[in-house]
C-alpha positions in Angstrom: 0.0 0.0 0.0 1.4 3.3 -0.9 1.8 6.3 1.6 -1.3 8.2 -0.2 -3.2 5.1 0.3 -2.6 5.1 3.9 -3.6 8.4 4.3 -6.6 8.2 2.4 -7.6 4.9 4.5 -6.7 6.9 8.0 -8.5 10.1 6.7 -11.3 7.6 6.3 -12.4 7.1 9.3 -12.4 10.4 10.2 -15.6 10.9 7.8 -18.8 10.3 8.7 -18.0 6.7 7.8 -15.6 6.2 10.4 -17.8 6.9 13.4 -16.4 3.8 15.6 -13.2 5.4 15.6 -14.3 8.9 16.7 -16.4 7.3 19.6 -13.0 5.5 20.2 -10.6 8.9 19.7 -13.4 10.6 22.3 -13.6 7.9 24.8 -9.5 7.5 25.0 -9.5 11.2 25.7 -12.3 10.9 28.3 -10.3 7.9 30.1 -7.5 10.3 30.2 -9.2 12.9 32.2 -10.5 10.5 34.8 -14.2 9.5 33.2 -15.4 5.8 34.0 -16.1 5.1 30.5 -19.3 3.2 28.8 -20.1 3.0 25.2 -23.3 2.3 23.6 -25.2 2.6 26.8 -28.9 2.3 26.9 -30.3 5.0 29.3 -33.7 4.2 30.7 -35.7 8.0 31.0 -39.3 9.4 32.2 -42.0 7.2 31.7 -40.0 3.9 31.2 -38.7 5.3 27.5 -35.1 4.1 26.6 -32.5 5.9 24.9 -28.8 4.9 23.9 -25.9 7.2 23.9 -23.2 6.3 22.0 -20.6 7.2 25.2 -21.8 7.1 29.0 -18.8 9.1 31.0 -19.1 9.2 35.0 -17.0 11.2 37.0 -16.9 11.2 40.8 -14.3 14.0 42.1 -15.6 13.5 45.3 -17.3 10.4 47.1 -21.4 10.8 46.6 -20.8 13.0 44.0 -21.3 12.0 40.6 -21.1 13.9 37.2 -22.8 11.8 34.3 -22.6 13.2 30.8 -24.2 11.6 27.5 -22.4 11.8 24.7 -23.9 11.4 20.9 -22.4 10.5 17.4 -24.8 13.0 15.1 -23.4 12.0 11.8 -25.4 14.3 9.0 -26.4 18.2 9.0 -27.6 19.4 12.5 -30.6 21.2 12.2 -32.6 23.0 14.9 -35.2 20.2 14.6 -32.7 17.9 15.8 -31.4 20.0 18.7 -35.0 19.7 20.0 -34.8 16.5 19.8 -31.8 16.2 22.3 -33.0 18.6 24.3 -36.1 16.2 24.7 -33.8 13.4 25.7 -31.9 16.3 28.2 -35.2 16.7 29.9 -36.0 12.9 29.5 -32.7 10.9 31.0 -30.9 11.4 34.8 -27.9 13.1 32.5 -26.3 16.2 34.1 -24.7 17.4 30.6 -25.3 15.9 26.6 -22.6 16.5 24.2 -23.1 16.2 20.4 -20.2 14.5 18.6 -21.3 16.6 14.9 -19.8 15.5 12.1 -21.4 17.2 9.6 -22.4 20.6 9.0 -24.6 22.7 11.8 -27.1 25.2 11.4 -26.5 28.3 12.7 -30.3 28.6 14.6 -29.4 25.4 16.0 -25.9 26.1 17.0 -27.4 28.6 19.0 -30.3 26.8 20.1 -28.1 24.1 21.3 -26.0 26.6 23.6 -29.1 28.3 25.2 -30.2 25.0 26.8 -26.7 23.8 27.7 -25.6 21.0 24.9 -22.0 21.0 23.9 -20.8 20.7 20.5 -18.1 18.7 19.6 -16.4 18.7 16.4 -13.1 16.2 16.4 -12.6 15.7 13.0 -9.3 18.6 12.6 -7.7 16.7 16.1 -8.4 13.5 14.3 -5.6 14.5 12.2 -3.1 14.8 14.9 -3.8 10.5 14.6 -3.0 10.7 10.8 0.1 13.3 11.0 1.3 10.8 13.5 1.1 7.6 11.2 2.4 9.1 8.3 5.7 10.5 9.7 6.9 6.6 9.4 8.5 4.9 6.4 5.9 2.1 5.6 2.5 1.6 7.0 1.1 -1.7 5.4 -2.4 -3.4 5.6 -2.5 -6.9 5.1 -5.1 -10.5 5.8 -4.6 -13.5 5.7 -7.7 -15.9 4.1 -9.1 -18.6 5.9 -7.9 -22.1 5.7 -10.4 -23.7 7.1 -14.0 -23.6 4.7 -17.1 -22.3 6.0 -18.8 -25.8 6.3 -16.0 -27.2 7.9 -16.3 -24.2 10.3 -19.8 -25.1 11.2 -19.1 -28.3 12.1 -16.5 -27.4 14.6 -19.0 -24.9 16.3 -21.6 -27.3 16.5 -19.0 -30.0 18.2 -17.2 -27.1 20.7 -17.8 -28.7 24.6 -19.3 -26.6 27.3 -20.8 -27.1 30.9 -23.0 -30.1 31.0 -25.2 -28.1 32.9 -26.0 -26.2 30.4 -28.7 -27.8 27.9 -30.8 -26.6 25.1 -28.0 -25.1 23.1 -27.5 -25.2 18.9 -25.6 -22.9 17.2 -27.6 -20.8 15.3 -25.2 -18.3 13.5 -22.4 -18.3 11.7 -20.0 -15.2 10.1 -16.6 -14.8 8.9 -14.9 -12.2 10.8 -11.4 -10.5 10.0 -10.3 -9.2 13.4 -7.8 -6.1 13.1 -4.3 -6.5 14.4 -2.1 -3.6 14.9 1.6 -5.0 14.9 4.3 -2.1 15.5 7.8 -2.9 14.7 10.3 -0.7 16.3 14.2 -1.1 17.7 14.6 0.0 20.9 17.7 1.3 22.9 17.1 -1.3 26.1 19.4 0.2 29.1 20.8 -2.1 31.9 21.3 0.3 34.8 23.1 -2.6 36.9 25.7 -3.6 34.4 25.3 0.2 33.0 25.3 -1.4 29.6 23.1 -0.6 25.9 21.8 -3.4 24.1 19.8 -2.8 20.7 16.8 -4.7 20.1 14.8 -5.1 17.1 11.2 -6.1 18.7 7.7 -6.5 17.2 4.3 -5.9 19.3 0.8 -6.5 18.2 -2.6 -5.3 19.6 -5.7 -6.2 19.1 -7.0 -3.2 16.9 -10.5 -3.3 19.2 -9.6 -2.7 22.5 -5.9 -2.7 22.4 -5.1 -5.7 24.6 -1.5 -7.0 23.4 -1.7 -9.8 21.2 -0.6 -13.4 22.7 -0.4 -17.0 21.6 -2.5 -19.5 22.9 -1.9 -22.9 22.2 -2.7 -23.3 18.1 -4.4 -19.8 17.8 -4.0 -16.3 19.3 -5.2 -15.1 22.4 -4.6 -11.5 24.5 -3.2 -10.6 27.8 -6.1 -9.8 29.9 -4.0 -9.3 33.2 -2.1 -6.3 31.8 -5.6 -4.7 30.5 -6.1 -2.6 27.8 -2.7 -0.9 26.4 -4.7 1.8 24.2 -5.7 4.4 27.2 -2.6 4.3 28.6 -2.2 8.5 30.5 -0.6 10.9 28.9 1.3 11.2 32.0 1.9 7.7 32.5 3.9 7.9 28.5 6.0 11.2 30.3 7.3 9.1 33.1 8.6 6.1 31.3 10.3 8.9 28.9 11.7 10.0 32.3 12.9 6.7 33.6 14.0 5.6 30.2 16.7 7.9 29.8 19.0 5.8 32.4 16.7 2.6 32.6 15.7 4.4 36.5 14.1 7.2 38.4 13.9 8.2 41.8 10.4 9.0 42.5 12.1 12.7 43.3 13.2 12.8 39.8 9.9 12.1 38.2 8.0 14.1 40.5 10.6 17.1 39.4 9.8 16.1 35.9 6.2 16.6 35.8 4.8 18.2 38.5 2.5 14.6 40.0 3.4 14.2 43.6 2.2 11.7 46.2 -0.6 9.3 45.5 -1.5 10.4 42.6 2.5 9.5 41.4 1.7 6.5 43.0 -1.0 5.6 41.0 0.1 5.8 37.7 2.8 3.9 38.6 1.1 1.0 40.1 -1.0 1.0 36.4 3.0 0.8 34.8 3.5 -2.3 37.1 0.4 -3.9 36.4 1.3 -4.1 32.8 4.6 -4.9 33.3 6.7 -1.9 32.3 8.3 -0.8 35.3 9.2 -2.2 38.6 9.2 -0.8 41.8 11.6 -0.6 44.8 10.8 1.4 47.5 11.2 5.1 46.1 13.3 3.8 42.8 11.7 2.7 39.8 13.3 0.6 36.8 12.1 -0.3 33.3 10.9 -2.7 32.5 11.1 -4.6 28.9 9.1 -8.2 29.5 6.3 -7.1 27.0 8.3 -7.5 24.1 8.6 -11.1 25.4 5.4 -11.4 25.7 3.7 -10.2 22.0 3.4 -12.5 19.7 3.0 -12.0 15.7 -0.1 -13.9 14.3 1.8 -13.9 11.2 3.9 -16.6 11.9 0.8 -18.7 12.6 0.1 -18.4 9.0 3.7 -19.0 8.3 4.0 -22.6 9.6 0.5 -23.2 8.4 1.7 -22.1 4.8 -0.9 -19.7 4.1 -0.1 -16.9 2.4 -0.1 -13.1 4.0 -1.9 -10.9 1.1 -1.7 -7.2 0.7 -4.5 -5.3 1.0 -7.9 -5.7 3.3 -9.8 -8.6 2.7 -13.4 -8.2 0.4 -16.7 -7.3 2.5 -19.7 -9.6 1.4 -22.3 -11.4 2.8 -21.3 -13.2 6.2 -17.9 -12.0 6.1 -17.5 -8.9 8.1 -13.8 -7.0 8.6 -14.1 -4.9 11.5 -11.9 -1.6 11.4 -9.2 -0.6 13.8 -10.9 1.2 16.7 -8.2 1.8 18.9 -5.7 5.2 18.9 -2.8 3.8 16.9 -0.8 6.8 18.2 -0.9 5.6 21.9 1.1 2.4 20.6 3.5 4.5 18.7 3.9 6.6 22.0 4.1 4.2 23.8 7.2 2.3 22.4 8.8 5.9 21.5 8.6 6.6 25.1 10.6 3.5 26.1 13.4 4.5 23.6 12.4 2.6 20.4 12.5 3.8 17.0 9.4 3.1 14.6 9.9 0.9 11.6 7.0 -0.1 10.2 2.9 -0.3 11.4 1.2 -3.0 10.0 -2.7 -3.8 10.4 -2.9 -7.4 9.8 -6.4 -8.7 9.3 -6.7 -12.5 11.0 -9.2 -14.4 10.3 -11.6 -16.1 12.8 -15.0 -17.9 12.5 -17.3 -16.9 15.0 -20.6 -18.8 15.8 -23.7 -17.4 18.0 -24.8 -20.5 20.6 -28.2 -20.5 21.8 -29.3 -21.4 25.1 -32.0 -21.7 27.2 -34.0 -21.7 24.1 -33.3 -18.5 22.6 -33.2 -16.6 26.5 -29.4 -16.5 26.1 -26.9 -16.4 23.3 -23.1 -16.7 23.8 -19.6 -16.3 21.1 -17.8 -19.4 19.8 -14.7 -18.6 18.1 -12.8 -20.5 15.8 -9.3 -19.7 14.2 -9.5 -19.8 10.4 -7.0 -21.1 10.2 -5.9 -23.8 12.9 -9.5 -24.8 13.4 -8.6 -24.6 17.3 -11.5 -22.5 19.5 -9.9 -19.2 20.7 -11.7 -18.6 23.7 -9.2 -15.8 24.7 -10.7 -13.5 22.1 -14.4 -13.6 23.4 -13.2 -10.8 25.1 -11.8 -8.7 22.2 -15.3 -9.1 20.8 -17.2 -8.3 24.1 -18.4 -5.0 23.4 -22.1 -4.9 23.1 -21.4 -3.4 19.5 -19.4 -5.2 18.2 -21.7 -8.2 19.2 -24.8 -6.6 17.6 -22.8 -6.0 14.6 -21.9 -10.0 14.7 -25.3 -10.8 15.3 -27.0 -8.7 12.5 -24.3 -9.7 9.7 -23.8 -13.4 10.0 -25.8 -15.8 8.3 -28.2 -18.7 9.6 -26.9 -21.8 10.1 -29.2 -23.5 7.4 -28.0 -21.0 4.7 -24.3 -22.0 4.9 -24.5 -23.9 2.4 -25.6 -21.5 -0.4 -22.5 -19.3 0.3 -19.9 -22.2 -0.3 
C-alpha cells in the first residue's frame, strides 16, 4: 500500500463513515481525564422510555458526588429540529450534561439553540488528524489479511461439536460469520538500558494489539489469544507515557526525579505507577523505579501462525460480502507508537494485519441467552481468549446482524 493510500484509508475514518473510531478517539480522551467510561449505553428516562448514547462518562471528584454526561455521534447536518430532539432526551434521561459529537455541517439557529439549553458541540474531525500526522511520519504503514484455511462448512461443524458445561442444555448454534479481526503489529528497535551492568543493548522487537480494544496480542496454544491481566494498552495516561520517557533515559528514576519532571506528587505518582506495574513496564523498589522490557517477550506476531500453516499473508484488506465482516481498527494507533517511542524505540513499520476467525452465536435456554464461539480460520482450534476482544455490546450486535443462519451456509460455499 502506498503512503497516499494510507492516508486516504486513515482520513477515512475520520468521515462520517468512520464513526467507531471517533467514539473510540473521544472515549481514550475521556479515560485520560478520569471518566469511567461506557459506550453504547442504553439509558432508561421518564415514563419507562429508553434511549442509547453512543458514550456514557461518570465522573466522581468526590465520594457521593457523581457527574454523568451523554455523549452522541450526530453523523449528518444538525438542524434546529434535531437539537429539540436532544433537548427532549436532556429533559428525559438522569444526565447532568449531553454533548453532540457533529460530524457534519450545523445550522447556525441550532448552534445557538443548542447553547441556550446547555448542549455541547463537539467537532473532532481537525484533532483526528493529529492520529494521521502521526502515522504518516513513518516509512511504511502496510495493511494486510490472511484468508481462511479452514471452509465455511468445515467451520460449522466445529462450532456445532465445541464442549461446554453439562449443565447447560438446550444449546445449537444458530449463526455463523466470517470475521477479520484487526491487528495492529508495530515494529520498532529499541535502545534497552541495563542500569546494573550500566550497559546498551539494541533490540529489534515487534508488538501486536488487538486493533479493538488494544489488549496486546498473545499466543494461545494453536491460535492467538490477548493478555487480559495487563488490560487494555490503548488508554494508557498521557502522564503515564511522560514518566517512562523519564525513567528511560537511564533505565531508572527516583520518585524525586519524576516528580521534578512533571509536576504529580504523592498518591497520585503512585498511582500511575502502580497502572505501569500492572502491565509490566516498570518495577518498583521502595522510592526507585526501573524499566521494564518483559512485553516484548510477551507479544506475539499472528503472522507466523500463518507462516508454519503455509498460508499466504496478502496485501491489502480482505473483500466485504455477505457473512464475512472486517471490523476496522478502533483503537488510537498513536498511543502504541507513543508508547514504544517513550521506552526508547524507533518506529519501523505499522502494519494492520487482518486474521481471520469464524465466530458462531450458541443459543441457550432456548433462545433466553446467546453466547460467542470462536474458531481460528486457520488452525480450526477455538480461541476462547478472544471472546473478550469481541465483548463489546457493539461489536456483538454488529456480529449478530451480519452473519448468516446456520441453514443458509450452504448457499455461500
Amino acid at each position: 500500500m502506498t503512503l497516499e493510500s494510507a492516508k486516504q484509508t486513515i482520513e477515512a475514518k475520520a468521515s462520517t463513515n468512520g464513526t467507531e473510531y471517533v467514539i473510540s478517539w473521544i472515549a481514550v480522551k475521556l479515560s485520560r481525564m478520569g471518566f469511567e467510561v461506557k459506550r453504547k449505553y442504553i439509558i432508561e428516562g421518564e415514563g419507562g422510555v429508553h434511549h442509547e448514547v453512543d458514550i456514557l462518562a461518570t465522573l466522581t471528584p468526590i465520594p457521593g458526588l457523581a457527574v454523568r454526561i451523554g455523549f452522541v455521534v450526530h453523523k449528518g447536518h444538525l438542524t434546529v429540529s434535531d437539537v429539540e430532539r436532544y433537548i427532549a432526551w436532556r429533559n428525559e434521561l438522569p444526565l447532568d450534561k449531553i454533548a453532540l459529537i457533529v460530524l457534519g455541517d450545523i445550522e447556525p439557529d441550532a448552534l445557538e439553540l443548542a447553547k441556550h439549553y446547555g448542549i455541547d458541540i463537539i467537532r473532532p474531525v481537525e484533532e483526528l488528524k493529529i492520529d494521521l500526522d502521526k502515522v504518516k511520519g513513518y516509512k511504511l504503514y502496510i495493511e494486510e489479511y490472511i484468508e481462511p484455511r479452514l471452509g465455511l462448512l468445515d467451520a460449522v461443524e466445529l462450532l456445532r461439536k465445541v464442549r461446554y458445561s453439562i449443565l447447560r442444555r438446550h444449546r445449537k448454534v444458530v449463526k455463523c460469520a466470517l470475521v477479520y479481526l484487526p491487528v495492529m503489529i508495530i515494529e520498532a528497535q529499541v535502545s534497552e538500558k541495563d542500569p546494573i551492568k550500566d550497559e546498551t543493548r539494541l533490540v529489534n522487537i515487534k508488538l501486536a494489539f488487538d486493533g479493538l480494544q488494544g489488549y496486546l496480542i498473545v499466543r494461545d496454544g494453536e491460535t492467538i489469544g490477548v493478555e487480559e491481566v495487563l488490560g487494555r494498552f490503548s488508554d494508557i495516561s498521557d502522564e503515564a507515557i511522560h514518566i517512562l520517557r523519564i525513567i528511560s533515559e537511564d533505565g531508572t528514576a527516583t520518585l524525586n526525579d519524576i516528580e521534578e519532571s512533571i509536576g504529580i506528587t504523592g498518591e497520585k505518582l503512585r498511582a500511575v505507577l502502580g497502572r505501569l506495574a500492572e502491565k509490566s513496564l516498570v518495577d518498583l523498589f521502595g522510592d526507585m523505579v526501573e524499566i521494564r522490557y518483559s512485553i516484548f517477550n510477551k507479544s506475539f506476531d499472528p503472522r507466523e501462525i500463518a507462516n508454519v500453516a503455509g498460508t499466504e499473508v496478502k496485501k491489502g484488506v480482505p473483500e466485504k460480502r455477505r457473512g464475512i465482516l472486517v471490523f476496522e481498527p478502533k483503537t488510537y494507533i498513536s498511543r502504541f507508537i507513543e508508547l514504544i517511542e517513550s521506552m526508547n524505540g524507533h518506529i519501523d513499520r505499522i502494519t494492520v494485519l487482518y486474521y481471520p476467525l469464524y465466530v458462531g452465536l450458541l443459543e441457550e435456554n432456548n433462545g433466553k441467552a446467546q453466547r460467542l464461539v470462536i474458531i481460528d480460520g486457520i488452525t480450526g482450534m477455538e480461541a476462547r481468549k478472544l471472546c473478550r476482544v469481541l465483548s463489546e455490546i457493539e461489536t456483538i450486535r454488529v456480529i449478530e446482524n451480519e452473519s448468516v443462519d446456520i441453514n443458509e451456509c450452504s448457499k455461500l460455499v
